[in-house]
Backbone as ProteinMPNN parsed JSONL, in Angstrom:
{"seq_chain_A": "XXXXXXXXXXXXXXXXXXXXXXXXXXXXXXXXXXXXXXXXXXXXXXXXXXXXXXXXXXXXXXXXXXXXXXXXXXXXXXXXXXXXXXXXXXXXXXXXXXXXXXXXXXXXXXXXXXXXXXXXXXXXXXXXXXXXXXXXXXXXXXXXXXXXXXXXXXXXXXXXX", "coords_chain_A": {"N_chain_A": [[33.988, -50.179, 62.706], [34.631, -53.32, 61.628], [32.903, -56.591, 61.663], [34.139, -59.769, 61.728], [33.058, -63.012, 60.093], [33.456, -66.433, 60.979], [33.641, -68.028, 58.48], [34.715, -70.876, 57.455], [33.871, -73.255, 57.537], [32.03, -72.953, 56.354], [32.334, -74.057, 53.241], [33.191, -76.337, 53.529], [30.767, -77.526, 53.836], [29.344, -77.117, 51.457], [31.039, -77.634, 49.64], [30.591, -81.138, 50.041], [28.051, -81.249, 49.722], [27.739, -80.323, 46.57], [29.913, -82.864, 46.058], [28.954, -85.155, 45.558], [26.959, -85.011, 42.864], [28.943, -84.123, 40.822], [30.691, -86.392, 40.958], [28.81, -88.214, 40.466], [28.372, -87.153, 37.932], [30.963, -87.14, 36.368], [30.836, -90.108, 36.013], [28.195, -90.89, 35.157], [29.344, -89.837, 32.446], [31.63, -91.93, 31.95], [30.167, -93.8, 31.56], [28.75, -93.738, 29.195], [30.187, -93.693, 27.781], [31.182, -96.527, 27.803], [28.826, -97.54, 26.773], [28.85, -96.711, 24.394], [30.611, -97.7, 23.262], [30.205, -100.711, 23.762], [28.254, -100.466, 21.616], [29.203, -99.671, 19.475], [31.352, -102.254, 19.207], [29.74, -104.426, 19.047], [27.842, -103.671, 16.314], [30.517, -103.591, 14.599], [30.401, -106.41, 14.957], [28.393, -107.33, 13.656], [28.247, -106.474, 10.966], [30.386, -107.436, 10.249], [29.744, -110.433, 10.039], [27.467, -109.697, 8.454], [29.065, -109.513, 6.293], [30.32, -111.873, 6.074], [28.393, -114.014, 5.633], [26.854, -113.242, 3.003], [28.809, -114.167, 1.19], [29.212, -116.951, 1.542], [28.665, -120.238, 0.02], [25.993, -121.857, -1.71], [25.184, -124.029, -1.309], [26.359, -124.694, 1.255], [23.48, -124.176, 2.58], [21.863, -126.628, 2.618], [20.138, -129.016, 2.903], [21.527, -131.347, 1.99], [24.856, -130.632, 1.864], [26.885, -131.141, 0.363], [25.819, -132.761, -2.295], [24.596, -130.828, -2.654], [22.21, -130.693, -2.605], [18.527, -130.862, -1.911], [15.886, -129.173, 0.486], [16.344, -126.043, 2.329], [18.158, -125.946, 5.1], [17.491, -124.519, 7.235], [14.688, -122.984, 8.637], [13.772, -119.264, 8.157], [13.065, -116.359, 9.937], [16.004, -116.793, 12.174], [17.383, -117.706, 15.215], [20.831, -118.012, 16.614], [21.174, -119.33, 18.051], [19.112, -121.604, 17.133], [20.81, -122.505, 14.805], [21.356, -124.896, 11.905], [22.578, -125.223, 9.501], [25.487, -125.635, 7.973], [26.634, -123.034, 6.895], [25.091, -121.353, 8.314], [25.584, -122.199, 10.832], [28.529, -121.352, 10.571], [28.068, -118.506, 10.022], [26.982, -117.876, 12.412], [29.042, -118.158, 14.433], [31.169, -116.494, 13.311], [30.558, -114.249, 13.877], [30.162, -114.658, 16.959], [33.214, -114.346, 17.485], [33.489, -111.685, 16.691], [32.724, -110.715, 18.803], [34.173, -110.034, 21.091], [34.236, -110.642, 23.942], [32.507, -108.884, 25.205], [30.035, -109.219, 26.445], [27.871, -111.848, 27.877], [26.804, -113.958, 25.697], [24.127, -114.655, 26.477], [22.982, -112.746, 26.879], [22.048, -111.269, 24.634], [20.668, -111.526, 21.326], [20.658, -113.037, 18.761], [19.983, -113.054, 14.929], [19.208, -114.417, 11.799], [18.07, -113.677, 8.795], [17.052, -114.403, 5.352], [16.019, -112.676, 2.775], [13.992, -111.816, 0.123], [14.115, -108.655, -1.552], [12.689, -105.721, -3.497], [13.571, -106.267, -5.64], [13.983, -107.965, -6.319], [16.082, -109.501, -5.783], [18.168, -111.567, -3.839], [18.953, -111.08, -0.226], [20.734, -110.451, 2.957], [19.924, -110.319, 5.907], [21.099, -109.819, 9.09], [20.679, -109.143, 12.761], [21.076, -107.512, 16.273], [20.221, -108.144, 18.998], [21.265, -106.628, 22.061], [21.49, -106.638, 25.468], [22.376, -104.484, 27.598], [23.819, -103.616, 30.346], [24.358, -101.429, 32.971], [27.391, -99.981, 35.147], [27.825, -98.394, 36.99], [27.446, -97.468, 40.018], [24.707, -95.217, 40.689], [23.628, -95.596, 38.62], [22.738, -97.727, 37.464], [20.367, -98.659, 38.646], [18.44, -98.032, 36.697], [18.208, -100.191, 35.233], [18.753, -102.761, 33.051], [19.725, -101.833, 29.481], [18.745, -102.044, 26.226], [20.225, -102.592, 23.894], [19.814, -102.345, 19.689], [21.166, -103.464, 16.974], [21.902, -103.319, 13.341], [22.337, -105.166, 10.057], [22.261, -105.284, 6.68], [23.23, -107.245, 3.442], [23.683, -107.857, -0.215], [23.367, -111.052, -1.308], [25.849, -112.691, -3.072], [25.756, -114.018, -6.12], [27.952, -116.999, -6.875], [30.196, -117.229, -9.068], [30.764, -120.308, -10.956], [32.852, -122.793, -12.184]], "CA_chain_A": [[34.717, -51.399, 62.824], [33.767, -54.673, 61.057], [32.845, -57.322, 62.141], [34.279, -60.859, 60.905], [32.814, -64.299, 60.932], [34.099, -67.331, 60.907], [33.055, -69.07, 57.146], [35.637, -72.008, 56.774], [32.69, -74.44, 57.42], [30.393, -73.415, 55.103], [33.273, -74.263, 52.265], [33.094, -77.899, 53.658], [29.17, -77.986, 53.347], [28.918, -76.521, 49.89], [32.003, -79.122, 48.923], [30.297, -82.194, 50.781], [26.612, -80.938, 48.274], [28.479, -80.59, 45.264], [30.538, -83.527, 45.14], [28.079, -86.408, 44.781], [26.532, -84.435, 41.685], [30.172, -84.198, 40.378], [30.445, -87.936, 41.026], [27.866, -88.75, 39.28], [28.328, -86.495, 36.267], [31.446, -88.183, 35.864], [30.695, -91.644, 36.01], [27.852, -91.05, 34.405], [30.303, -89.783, 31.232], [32.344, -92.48, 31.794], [29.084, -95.401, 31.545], [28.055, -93.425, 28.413], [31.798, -94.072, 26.923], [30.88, -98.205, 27.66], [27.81, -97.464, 26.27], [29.173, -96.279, 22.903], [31.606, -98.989, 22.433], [29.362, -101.932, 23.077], [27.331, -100.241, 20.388], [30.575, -99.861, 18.017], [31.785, -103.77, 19.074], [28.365, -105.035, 17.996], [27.954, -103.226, 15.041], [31.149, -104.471, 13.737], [30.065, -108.349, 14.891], [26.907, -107.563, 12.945], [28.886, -106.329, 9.877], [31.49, -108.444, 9.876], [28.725, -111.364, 10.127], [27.337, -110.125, 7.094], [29.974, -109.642, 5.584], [30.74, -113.75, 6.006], [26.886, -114.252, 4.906], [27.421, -112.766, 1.649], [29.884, -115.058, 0.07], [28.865, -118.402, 1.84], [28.04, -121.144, -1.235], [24.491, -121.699, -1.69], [25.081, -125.531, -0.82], [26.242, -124.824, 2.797], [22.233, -123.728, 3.986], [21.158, -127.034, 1.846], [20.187, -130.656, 3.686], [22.724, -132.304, 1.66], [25.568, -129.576, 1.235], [27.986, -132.317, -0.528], [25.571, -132.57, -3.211], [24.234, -129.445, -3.335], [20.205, -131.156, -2.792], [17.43, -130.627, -0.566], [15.868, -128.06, 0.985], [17.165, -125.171, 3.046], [18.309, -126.715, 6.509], [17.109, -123.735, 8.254], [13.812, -121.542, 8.759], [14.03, -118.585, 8.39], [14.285, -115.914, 10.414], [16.528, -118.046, 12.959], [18.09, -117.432, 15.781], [21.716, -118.461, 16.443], [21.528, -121.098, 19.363], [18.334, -122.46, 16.353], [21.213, -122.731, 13.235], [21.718, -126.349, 12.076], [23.389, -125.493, 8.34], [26.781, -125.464, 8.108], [26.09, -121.685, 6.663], [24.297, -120.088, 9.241], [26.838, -122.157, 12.11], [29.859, -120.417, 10.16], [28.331, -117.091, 10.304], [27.016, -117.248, 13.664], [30.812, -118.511, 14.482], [31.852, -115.584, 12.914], [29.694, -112.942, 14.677], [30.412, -114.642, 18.326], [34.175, -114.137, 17.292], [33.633, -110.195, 16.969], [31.719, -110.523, 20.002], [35.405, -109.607, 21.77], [34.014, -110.259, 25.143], [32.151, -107.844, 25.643], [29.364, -109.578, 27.773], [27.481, -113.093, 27.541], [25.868, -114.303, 24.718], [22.691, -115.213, 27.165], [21.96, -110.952, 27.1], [21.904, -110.668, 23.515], [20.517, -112.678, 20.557], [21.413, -112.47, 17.061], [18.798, -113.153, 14.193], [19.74, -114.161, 10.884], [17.138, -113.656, 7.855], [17.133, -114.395, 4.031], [14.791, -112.582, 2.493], [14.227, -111.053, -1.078], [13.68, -107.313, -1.765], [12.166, -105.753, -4.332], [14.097, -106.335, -7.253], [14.183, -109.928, -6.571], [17.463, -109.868, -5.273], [18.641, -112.106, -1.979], [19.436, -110.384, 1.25], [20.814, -111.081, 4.453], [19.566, -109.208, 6.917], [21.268, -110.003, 10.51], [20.353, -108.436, 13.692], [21.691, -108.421, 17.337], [19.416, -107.534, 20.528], [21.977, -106.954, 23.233], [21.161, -105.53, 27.123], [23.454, -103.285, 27.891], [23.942, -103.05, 31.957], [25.416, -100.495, 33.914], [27.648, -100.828, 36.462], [27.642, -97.402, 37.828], [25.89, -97.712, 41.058], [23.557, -94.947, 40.832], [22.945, -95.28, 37.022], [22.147, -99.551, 37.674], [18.947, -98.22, 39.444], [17.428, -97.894, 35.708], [18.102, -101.148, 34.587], [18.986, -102.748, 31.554], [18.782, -101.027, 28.422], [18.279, -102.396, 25.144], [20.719, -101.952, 21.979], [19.614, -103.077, 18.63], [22.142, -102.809, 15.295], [21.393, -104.559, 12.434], [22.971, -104.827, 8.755], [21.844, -106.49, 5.699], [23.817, -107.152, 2.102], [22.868, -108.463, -0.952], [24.005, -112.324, -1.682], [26.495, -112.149, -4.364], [26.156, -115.151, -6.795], [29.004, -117.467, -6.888], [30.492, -118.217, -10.312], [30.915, -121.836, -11.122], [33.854, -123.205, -12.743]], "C_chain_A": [[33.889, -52.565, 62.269], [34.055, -55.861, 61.868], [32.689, -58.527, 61.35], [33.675, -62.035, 61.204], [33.48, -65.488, 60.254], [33.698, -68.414, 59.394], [34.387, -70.214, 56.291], [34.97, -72.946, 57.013], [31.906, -74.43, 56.843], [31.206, -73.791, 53.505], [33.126, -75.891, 52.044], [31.819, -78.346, 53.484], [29.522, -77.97, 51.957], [30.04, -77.444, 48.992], [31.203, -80.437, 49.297], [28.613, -82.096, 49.937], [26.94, -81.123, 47.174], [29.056, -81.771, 44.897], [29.74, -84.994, 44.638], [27.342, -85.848, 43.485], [27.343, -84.334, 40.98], [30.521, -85.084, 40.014], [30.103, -88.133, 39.472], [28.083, -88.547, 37.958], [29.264, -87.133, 35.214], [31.657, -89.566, 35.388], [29.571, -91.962, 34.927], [28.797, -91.035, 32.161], [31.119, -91.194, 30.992], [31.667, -93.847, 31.488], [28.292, -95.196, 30.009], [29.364, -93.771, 27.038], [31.592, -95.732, 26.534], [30.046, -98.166, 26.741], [27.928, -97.32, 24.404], [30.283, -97.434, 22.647], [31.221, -100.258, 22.598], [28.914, -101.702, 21.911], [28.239, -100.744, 19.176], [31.093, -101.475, 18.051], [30.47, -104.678, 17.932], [28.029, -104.681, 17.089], [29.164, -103.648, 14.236], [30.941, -105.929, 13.617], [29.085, -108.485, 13.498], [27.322, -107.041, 11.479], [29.722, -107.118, 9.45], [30.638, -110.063, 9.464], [27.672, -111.124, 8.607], [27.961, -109.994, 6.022], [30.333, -111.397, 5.066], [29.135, -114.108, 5.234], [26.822, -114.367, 3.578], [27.958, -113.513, 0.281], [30.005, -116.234, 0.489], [28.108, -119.167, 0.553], [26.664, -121.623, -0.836], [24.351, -122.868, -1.35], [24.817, -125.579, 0.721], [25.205, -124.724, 3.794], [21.242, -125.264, 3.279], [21.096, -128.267, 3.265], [21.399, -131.315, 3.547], [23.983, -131.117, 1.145], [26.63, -130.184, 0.698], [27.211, -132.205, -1.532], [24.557, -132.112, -3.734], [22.137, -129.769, -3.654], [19.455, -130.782, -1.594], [16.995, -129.186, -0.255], [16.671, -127.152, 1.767], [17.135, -126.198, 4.161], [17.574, -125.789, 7.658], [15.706, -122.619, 7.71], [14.277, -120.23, 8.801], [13.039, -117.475, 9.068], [14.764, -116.475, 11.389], [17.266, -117.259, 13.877], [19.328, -118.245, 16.122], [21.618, -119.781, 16.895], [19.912, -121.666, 18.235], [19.566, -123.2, 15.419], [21.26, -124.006, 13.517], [22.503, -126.112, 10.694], [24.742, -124.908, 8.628], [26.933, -123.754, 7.721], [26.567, -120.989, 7.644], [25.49, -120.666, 10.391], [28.245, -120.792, 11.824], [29.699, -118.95, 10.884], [27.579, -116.712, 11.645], [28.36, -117.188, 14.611], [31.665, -117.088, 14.305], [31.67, -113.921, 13.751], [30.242, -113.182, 16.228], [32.208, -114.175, 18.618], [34.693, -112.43, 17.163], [33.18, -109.677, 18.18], [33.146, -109.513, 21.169], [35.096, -109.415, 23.389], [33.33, -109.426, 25.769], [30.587, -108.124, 27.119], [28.754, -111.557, 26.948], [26.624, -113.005, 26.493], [24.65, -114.286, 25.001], [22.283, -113.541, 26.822], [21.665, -110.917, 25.474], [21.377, -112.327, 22.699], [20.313, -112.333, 19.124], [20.231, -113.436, 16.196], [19.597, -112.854, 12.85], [18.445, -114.546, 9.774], [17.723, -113.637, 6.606], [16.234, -114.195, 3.873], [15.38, -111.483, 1.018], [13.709, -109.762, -1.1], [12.881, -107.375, -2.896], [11.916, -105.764, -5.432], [14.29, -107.732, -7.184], [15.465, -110.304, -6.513], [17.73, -110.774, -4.084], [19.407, -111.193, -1.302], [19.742, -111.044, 2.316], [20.638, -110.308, 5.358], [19.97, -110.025, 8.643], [21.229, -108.851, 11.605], [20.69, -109.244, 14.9], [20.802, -107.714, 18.45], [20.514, -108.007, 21.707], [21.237, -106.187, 24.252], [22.454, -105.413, 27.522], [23.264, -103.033, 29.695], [24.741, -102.416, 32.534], [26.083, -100.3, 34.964], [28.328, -99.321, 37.351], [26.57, -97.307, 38.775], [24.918, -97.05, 41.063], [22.953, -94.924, 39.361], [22.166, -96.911, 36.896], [21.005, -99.669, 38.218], [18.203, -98.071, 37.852], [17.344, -99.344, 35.412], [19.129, -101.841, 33.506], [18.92, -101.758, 30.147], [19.569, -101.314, 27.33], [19.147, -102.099, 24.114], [20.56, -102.827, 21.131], [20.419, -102.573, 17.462], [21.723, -104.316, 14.883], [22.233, -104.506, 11.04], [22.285, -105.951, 7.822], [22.776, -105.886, 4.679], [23.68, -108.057, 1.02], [24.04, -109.203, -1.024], [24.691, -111.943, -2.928], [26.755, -113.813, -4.983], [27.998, -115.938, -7.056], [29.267, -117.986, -8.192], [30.807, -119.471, -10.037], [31.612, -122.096, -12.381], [33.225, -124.204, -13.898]], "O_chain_A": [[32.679, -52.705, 62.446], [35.056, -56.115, 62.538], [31.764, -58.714, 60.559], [33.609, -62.344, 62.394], [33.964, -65.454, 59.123], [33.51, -69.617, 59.578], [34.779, -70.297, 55.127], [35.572, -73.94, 56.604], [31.088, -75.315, 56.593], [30.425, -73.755, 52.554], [33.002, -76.537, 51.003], [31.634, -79.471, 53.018], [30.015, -78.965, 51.426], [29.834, -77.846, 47.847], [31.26, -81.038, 48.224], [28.144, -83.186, 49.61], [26.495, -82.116, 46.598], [28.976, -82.087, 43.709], [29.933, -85.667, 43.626], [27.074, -86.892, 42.89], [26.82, -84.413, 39.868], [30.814, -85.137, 38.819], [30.535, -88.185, 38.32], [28.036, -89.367, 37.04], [29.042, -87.506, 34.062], [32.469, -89.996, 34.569], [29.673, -92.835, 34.065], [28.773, -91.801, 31.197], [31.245, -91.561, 29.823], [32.319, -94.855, 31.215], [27.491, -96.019, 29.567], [29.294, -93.987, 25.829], [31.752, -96.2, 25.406], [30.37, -98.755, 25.71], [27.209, -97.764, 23.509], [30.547, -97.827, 21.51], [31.676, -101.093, 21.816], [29.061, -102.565, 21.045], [28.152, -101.651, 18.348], [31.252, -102.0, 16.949], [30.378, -105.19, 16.816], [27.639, -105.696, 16.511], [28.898, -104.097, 13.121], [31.169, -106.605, 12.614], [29.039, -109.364, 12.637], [26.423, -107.311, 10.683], [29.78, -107.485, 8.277], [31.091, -110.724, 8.529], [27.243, -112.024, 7.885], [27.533, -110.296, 4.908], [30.523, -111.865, 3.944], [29.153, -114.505, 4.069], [26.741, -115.453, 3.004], [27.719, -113.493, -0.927], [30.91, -116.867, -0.055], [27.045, -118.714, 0.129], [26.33, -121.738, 0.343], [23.203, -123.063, -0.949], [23.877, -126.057, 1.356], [25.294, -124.905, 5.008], [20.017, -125.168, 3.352], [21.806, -128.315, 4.269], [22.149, -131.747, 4.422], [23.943, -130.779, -0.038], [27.545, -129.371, 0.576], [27.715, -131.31, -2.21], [23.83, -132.466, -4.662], [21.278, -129.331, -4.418], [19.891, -130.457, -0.489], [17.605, -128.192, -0.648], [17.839, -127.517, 1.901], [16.318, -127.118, 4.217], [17.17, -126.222, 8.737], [15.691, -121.798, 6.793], [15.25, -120.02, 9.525], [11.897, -117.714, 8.675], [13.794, -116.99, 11.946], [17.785, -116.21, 13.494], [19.067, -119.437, 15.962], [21.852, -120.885, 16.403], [19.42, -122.521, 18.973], [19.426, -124.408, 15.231], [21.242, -124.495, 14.647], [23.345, -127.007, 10.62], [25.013, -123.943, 9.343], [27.549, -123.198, 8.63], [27.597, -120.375, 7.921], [26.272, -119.84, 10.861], [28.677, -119.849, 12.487], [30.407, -118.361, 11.702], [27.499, -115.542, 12.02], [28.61, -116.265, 15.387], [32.595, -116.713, 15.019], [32.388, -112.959, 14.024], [30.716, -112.216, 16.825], [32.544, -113.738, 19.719], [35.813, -111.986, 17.416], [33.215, -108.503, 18.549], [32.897, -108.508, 21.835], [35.486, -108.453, 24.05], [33.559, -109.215, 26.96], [30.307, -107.528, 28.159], [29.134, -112.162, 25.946], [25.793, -112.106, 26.363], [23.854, -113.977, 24.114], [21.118, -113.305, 26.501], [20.657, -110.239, 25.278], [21.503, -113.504, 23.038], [19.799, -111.332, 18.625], [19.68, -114.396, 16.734], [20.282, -111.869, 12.577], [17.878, -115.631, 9.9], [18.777, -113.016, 6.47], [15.311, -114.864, 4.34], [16.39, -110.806, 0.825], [12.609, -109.717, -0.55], [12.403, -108.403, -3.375], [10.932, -105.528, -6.133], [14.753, -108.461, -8.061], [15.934, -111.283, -7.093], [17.163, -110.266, -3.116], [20.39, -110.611, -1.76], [19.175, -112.079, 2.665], [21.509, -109.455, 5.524], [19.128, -110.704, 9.231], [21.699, -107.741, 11.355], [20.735, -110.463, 15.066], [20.93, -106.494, 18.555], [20.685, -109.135, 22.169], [20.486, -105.251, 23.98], [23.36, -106.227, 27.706], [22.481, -102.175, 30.103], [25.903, -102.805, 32.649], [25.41, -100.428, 35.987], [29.207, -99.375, 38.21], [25.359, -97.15, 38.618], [23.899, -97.673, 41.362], [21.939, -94.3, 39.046], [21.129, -97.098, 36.26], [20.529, -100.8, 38.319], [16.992, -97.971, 38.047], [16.181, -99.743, 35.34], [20.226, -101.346, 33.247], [17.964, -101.007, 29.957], [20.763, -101.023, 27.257], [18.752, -101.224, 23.345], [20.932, -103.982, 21.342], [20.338, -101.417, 17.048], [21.454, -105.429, 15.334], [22.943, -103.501, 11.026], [21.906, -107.086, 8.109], [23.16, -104.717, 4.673], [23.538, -109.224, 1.383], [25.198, -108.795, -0.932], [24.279, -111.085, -3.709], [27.585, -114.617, -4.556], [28.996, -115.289, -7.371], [28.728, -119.031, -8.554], [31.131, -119.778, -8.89], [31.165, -121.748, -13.474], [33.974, -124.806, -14.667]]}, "name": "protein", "num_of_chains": 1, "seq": "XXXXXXXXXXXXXXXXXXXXXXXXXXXXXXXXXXXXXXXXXXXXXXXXXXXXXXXXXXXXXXXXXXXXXXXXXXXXXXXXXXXXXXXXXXXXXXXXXXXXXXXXXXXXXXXXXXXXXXXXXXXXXXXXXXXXXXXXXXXXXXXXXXXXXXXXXXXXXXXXX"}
């Protein structure tokens, strides 16, 4: 004769172990989903931004951009909340406009450089340092963490009429 025992409580342990690891696994998936589409938002800001860079008239980064004199208005490499040429405002304008909400400007900071390569071409090289925070409670125990995208494209001379 056998003898039965009673195991409909160890069903409720071994569920009540498992499901915070389950939890997690999910949430984590689901903070790694945010995670990938800040990346993809900011990467288009930061494309689209030099995209606008690109084809801005060579007056707009000048002192006097009416008649086209003076030095550059801006150091370079600059950060946004630095710009003062009508330029660099545009295309930081343009970048906070892809920004689509995604968090405050204060976490991130965008960096816009002119600089020549090695064919003696002009470049724009913009870059965005965002912090990325997680708002999965046990994943917010790391911190912040750091995404950098960047894009550069070469200035494209503007014919003149």
């Amino acid at each position: 004769m056998r003898k039965f025992r009673k195991t409909s409580g160890q069903s409720l342990v071994e569920f009540v172990l498992v499901l915070p690891l389950l939890l997690m696994l999910v949430m984590g998936l689901f903070e790694l989903g945010r995670a990938v589409f800040y990346f993809s938002v900011l990467n288009t800001a930061v494309r689209e931004g030099t995209r606008y860079a690109i084809v801005q008239p060579y007056c707009d980064y000048k002192l006097d951009p009416i008649a086209c004199v003076g030095e550059d208005l801006d150091l370079y490499p600059l950060d946004c909340n630095e710009a003062a040429s009508i330029a660099n405002i545009n295309i930081c304008n343009e970048i906070t406009k892809n920004y689509f909400n995604i968090g405050e400007l204060s976490s991130s900071t965008v960096t816009i450089d002119h600089i020549i390569n090695s064919t003696d071409d002009y470049v724009v090289y913009i870059s965005i340092d965002f912090l990325f925070e997680p708002i999965t409670p046990g994943l917010a125990l790391i911190g912040e963490l750091p995404v950098q995208v960047d894009s550069q494209m070469l200035m494209v001379p503007i014919a003149s009429y």
